[in-house]
Every structure is written in C-alpha cells, then in structure tokens.
C-alpha positions in Angstrom: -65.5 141.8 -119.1 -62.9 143.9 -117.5 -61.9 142.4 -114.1 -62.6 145.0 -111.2 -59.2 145.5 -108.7 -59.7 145.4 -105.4 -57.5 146.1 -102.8 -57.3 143.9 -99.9 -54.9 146.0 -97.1 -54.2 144.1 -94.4 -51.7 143.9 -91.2 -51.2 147.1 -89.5 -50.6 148.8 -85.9 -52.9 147.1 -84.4 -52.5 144.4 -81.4 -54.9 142.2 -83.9 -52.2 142.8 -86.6 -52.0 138.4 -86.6 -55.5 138.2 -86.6 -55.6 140.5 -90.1 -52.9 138.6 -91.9 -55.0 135.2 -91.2 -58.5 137.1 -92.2 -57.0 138.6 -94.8 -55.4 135.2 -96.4 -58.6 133.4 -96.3 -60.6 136.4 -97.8 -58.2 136.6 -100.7 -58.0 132.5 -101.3 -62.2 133.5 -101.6 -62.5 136.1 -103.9 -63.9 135.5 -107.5 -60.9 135.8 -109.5 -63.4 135.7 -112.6 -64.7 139.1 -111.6 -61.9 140.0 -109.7 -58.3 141.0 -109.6 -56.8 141.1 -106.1 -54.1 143.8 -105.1 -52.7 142.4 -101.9 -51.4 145.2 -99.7 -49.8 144.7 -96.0 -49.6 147.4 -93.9 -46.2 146.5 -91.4 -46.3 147.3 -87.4 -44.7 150.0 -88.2 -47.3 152.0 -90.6 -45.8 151.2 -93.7 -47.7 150.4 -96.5 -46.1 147.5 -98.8 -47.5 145.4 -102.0 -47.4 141.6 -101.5 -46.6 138.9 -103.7 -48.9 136.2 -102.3 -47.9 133.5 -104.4 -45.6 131.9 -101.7 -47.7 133.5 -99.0 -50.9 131.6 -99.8 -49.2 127.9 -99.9 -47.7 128.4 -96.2 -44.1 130.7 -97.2 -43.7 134.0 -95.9 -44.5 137.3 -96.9 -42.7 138.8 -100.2 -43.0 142.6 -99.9 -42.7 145.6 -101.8 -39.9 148.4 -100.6 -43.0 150.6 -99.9 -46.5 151.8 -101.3 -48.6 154.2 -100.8 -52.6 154.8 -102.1 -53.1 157.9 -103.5 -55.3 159.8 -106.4 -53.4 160.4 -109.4 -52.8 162.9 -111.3 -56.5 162.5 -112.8 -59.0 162.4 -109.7 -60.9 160.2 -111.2 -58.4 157.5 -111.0 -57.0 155.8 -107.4 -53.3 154.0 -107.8 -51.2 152.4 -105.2 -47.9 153.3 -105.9 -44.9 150.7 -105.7 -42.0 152.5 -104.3 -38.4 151.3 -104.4 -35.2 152.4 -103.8 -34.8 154.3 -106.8 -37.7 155.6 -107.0 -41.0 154.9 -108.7 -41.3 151.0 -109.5 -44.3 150.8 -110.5 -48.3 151.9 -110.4 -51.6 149.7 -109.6 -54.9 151.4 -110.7 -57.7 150.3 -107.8 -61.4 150.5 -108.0 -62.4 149.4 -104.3 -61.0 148.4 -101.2 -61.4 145.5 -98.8 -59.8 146.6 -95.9 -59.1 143.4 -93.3 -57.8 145.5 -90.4 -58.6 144.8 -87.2 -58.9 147.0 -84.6 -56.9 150.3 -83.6 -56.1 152.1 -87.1 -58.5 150.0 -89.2 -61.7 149.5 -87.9 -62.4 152.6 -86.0 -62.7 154.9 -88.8 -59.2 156.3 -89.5 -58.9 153.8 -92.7 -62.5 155.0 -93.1 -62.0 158.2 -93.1 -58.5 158.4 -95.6 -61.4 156.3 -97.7 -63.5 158.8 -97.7 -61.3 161.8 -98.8 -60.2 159.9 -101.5 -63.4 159.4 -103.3 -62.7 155.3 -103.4 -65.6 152.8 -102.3 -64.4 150.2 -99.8 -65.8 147.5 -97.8 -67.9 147.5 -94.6 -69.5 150.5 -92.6 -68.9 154.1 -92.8 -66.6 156.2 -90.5 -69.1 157.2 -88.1 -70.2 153.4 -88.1 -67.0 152.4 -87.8 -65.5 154.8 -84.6 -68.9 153.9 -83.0 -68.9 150.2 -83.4 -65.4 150.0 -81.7 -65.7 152.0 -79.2 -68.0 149.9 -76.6 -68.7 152.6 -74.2 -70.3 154.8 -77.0 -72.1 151.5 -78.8 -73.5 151.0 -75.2 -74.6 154.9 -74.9 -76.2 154.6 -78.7 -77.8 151.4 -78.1 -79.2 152.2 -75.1 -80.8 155.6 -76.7 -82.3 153.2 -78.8 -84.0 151.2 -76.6 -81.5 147.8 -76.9 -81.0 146.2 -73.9 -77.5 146.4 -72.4 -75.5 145.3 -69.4 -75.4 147.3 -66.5 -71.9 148.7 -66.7 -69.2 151.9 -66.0 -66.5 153.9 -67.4 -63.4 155.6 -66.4 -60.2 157.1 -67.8 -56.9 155.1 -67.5 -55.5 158.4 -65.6 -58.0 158.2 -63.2 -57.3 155.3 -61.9 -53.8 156.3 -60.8 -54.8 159.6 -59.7 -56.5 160.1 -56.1 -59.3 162.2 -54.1 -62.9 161.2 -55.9 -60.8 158.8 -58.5 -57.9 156.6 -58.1 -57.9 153.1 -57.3 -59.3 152.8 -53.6 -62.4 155.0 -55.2 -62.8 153.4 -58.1 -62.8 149.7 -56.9 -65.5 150.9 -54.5 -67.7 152.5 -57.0 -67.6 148.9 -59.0 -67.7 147.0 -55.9 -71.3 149.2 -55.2 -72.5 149.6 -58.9 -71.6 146.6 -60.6 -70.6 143.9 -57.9 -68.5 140.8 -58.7 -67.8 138.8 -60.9 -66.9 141.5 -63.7 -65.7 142.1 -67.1 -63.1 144.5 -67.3 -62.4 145.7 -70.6 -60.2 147.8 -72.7 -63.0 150.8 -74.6 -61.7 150.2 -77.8 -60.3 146.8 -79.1 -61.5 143.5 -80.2 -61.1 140.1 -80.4 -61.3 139.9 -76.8 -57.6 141.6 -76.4 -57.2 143.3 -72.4 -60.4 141.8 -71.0 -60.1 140.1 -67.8 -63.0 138.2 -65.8 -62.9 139.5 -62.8 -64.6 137.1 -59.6 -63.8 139.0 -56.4 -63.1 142.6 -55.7 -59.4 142.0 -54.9 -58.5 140.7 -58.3 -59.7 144.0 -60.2 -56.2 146.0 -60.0 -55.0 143.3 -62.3 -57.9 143.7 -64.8 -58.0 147.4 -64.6 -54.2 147.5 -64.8 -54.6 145.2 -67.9 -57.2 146.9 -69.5 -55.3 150.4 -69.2 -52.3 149.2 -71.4 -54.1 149.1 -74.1 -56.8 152.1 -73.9 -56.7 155.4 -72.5 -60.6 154.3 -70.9 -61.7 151.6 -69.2 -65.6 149.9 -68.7 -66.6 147.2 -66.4 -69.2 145.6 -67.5 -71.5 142.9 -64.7 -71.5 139.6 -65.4 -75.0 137.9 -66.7 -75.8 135.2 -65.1 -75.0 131.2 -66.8 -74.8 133.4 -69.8 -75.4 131.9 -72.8 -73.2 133.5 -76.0 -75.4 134.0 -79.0 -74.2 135.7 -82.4 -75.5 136.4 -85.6 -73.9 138.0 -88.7 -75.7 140.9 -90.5 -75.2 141.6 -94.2 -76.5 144.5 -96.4 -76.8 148.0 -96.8 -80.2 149.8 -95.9 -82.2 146.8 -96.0 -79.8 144.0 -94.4 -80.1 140.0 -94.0 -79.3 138.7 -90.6 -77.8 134.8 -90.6 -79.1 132.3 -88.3 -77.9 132.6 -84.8 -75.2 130.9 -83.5 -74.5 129.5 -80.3 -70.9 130.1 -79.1 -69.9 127.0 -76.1 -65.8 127.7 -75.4 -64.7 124.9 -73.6 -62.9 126.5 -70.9 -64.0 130.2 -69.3 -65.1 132.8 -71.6 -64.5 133.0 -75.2 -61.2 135.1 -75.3 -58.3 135.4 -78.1 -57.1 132.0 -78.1 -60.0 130.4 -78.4 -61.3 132.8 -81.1 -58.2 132.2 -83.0 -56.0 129.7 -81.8 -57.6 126.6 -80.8 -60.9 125.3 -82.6 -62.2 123.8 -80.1 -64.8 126.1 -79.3 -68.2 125.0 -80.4 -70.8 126.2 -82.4 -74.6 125.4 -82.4 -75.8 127.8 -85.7 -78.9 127.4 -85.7 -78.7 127.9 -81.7 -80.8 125.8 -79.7 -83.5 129.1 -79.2 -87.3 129.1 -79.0 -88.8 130.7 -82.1 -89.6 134.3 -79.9 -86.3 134.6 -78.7 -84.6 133.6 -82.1 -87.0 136.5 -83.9 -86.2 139.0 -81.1 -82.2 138.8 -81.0 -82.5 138.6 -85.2 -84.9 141.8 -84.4 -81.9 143.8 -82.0 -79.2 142.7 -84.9 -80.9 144.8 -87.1 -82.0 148.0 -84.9 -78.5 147.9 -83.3 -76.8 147.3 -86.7 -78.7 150.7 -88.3 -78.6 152.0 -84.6 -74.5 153.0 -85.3 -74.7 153.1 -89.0 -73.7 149.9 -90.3 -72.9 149.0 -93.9 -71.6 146.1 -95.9 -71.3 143.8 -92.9 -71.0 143.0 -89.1 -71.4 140.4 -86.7 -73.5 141.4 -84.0 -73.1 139.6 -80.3 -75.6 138.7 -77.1 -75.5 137.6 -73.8 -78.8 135.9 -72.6 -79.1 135.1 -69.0 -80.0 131.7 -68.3 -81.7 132.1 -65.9 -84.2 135.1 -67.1 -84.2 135.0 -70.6 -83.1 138.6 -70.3 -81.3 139.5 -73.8 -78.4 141.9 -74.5 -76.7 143.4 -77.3 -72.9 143.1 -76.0 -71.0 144.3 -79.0 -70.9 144.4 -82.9 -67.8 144.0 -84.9 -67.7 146.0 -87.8 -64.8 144.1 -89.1 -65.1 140.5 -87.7 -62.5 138.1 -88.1 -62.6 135.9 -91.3 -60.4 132.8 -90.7 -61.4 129.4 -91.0 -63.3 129.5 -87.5 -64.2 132.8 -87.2 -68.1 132.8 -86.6 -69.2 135.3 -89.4 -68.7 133.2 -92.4 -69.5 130.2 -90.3 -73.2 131.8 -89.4 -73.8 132.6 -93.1 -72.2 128.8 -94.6 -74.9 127.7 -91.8 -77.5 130.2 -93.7 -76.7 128.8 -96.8 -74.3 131.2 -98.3 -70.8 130.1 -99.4 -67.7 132.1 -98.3 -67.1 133.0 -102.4 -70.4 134.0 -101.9 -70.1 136.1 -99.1 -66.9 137.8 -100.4 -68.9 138.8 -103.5 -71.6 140.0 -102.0 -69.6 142.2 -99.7 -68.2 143.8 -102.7 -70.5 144.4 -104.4 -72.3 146.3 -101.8 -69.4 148.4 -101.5 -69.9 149.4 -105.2 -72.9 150.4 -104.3 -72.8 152.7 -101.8 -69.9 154.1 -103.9 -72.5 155.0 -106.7 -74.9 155.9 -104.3 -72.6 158.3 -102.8 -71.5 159.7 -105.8 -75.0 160.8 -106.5 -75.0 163.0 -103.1 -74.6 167.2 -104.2 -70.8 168.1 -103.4 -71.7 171.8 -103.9 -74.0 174.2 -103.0 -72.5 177.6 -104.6 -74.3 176.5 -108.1 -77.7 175.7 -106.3 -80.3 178.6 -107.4 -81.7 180.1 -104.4 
C-alpha cells in the first residue's frame, strides 16, 4: 500500500514558536511510518517556509533546513507539492496529501493556516477556520459559549488603545470599571494567545497597570477575567468530528501559583490526577460542556477543552479550549487520552485520519451553482 505524505509544518511567528518545535518533534517521533510518510516543514520567525532534514533533529542536533519552500498546487489542481527552493532555483518537489499543522498560536491556530488550507483544496488536521479564529480568540469563545448556555466567568474587554487614551477610557477609567465589575484578584489576559503567554494574576487594584501593560504587548484587546474562588483546574481532551469522544478529566495541581508557561512546558512538576478526583455528576456534566462547547465554535479533529470549578460552590466553567494544544511529553492532551486508554501512535492516527475525512466529506459539498436546473 502506498504510504500517504503528510505534512507536519511547524515553528512560525508566533511567541509559542518553542512550544511548536517541541509538539511538533514528539508528534513526528509518533506517527505510523507504516501508513505514513512524514514531510517535515518549519516555518522560521521570520515567515519563511523551509523543509527539514530531521534525522539529526530527532536524536537532540539542530535543525538542517532547506534554502526555502513553499506549498502550492501544481500545475494539475489535483495535486498539492511543497516546493524545495534553492539558490539556483528549483531543487526539488514533494507531492502532499494532508497536513498536520503544529502551530501554535498567532499565524497557526487562529485560522490564517486554516484558511491558505482551505483555498488550496488540501485536508489538514484539527478544526475549521471559523473554529479555529473563534477558539483563540477568548473574548469571542466567551460571547459564543455564553449564547449557548455554558457557564463562564464574569469578565471584561477593552482595546489596548484605550487604555492609553483618556475621557471615558484610559487607565484611571478602566482600573475603576474592573475595580467595580470584576473586583480583585484578576486575570488579566492577552485576547488572543495561548499557553498561558501575557497573563498576569492580578491581587490588588494597584498591581493591574503591570498586567494590562503586559497583556497589551502582545494583543491589540485585553479581558480581565475574576478569579473563582480555591479554583480547582480540570481538563479534558475532545477527539472526533461530528460525533466526538471526550477523555477522562484531568485534574491539573501546579505546584506554585497558576499553571502558566513554565510549568506547562518547562518544568514537569505539575501534577496530574486523570481520572480527577470528581463525583460521578460533576464528571458527566464538565464531559457534557466539552462537547456543547467543542460543537459550540465548530471544532474538528481535536481540542482540549479547560474548567475552573469553584471550591467552594461547585459552580463550573468552561475557561478556554485549545484548538491546537501542545503535544510534548507533558502536555495534558495526549496525557488525558494515554489515561483513556489510547496510545499517542494511536492518537496521531486517529487525528489523521479524521482529517481524511472531512477532506472527502468536503469534497462532496456543490462548488457550483450555474449548472443547477432551476
């Protein structure tokens, strides 16, 4: 049997650019090379696209790059190649049937990959570019959820420019409207990245210029979102197409503050409870919100939705799902499905092949409606 090429791109312009090149190793150490041929492609910090040799890479050595690449339909539509590019021209052509695209964040999992996808014809990994732009944005995920009747935390919004401007915005005004809608301590977060990049746990009012200030440099809109009280971190990982599987939940115990960057990717320390300690109706109703929230914003392939439940209440919310979550050794998305009995390989596979299937199933949609008889 022919061996089906897929893609893996990786890297990119993102602040998570690390985080890729880690997910993106462990993914490709994971795939079925019986089935599969891998076609490692980075994507630099400076947008361009290169093909890796990942001999070296894969045993601890650096990265061996290409001059330049770049993924494109050839001359027959029906075909997608990722031409190698060198200084003298063309090196050299790699036909690809699907893509597996391990970019986090900005410029990879908000849609714009997505979306260069999608005008290509070419299946590819994970959810669509509406689900996508939506998933990583958290103010609209909030909005969207909260249309559809998922509990979320009280929170705000506001541009970056407003905070430096004045009259009803600026900073006096806005630190007052937190102070009086949401109260300390805070979250103040960046709209649109992930892996907990710009987000700053704010405890008093006078230590929210820092946050906000933070959160600005890296998105042009800023939400504060309150504090649940001795919040208890629960995550699950959903994985499907129209009729998905949710994992086991997890229970996420950082050992110092919240769980930010470094201790998502950095230190393993962390711990995880999967299955989390949960009574049976809580366990069935956050495994019930995974899936609502997870069709909610059109999900596909695979995401890991996350909760806050308040210890003291019981009260749970959806906080955020990642439409491309991290896939290192202790990132909690394999871990929640090794925990639910399927094997990375296994995940990997499956996660293909469900890309290959939307493909198909796309392919069947009507592209053009001049031949239709009225």
């Amino acid at each position: 049997m022919e061996r089906i090429t897929v893609a893996v791109i990786f890297g990119g312009r993102s602040v998570e650019h690390e985080v890729s090149l880690v997910s993106a190793k462990t993914i490709i150490k994971n795939i079925d090379t019986a089935r599969f041929l891998v076609l490692p492609v980075f994507i630099d910090k400076a947008g361009v696209w290169r093909r890796v040799s990942i001999g070296s890479w894969l045993k601890g050595g650096g990265l061996e790059t290409s001059e330049w690449g770049v993924l494109s339909p050839s001359l027959d539509p029906k075909d997608k190649v990722f031409y190698e590019i060198g200084p003298s021209g063309l090196m050299s052509e790699h036909e690809v049937d699907i893509i597996f695209p391990v970019l986090h964040g900005t410029y990879g999992e908000d849609g714009t990959i997505q979306g260069l996808l999608e005008l290509m014809d070419i299946p590819y990994v994970g959810a669509s570019v509406l689900g996508s732009s939506v998933g990583m944005d958290k103010i609209v995920t909030k909005a969207v959820l909260r249309d559809a009747g998922i509990p979320v935390v009280p929170h705000l919004w506001f541009y970056s420019h407003e905070w430096e401007g004045g009259g009803k915005t600026g900073k006096e005004a806005i630190t007052n409207r937190i102070v009086e809608e949401i109260g300390t301590p805070c979250y103040v977060k960046s709209a649109n990245l992930g892996s907990s990049v710009g987000i700053t746990k704010v405890d008093t009012a006078d230590d929210l210029a820092g946050g906000i200030d933070l959160a600005s440099g890296y998105s042009e809109r800023v939400i504060v979102e309150c504090a649940v009280a001795n919040p208890r971190e629960i995550e699950v990982s959903v994985l499907g197409n129209e009729s998905p599987i949710v994992s086991v939940p997890g229970e996420i115990v950082p050992k110092g503050g919240f769980y930010d960057y470094k201790a998502k990717y950095v230190d393993s320390d962390a711990e995880l409870i999967a299955p989390a300690e949960l009574d049976e109706a809580t366990t069935e109703k956050v495994r019930e919100y995974a899936v609502r929230a997870y069709r909610a914003i059109d999900c596909a392939g695979m995401s890991r939705v996350d909760f806050l439940i308040d210890g003291n209440t019981g009260d749970i919310f959806v906080s955020e799902l990642n439409t491309i979550p991290g896939f290192t050794e202790i990132s909690m998305y394999p871990k929640l499905w090794e925990a639910s009995g399927i094997a990375f390989q296994e995940l990997v596979t499956r996660l293909i092949d469900l890309a290959l299937e939307r493909g198909e199933r796309s392919k069947r949609l009507k592209r053009d409606y001049s031949s239709d008889e009225e």
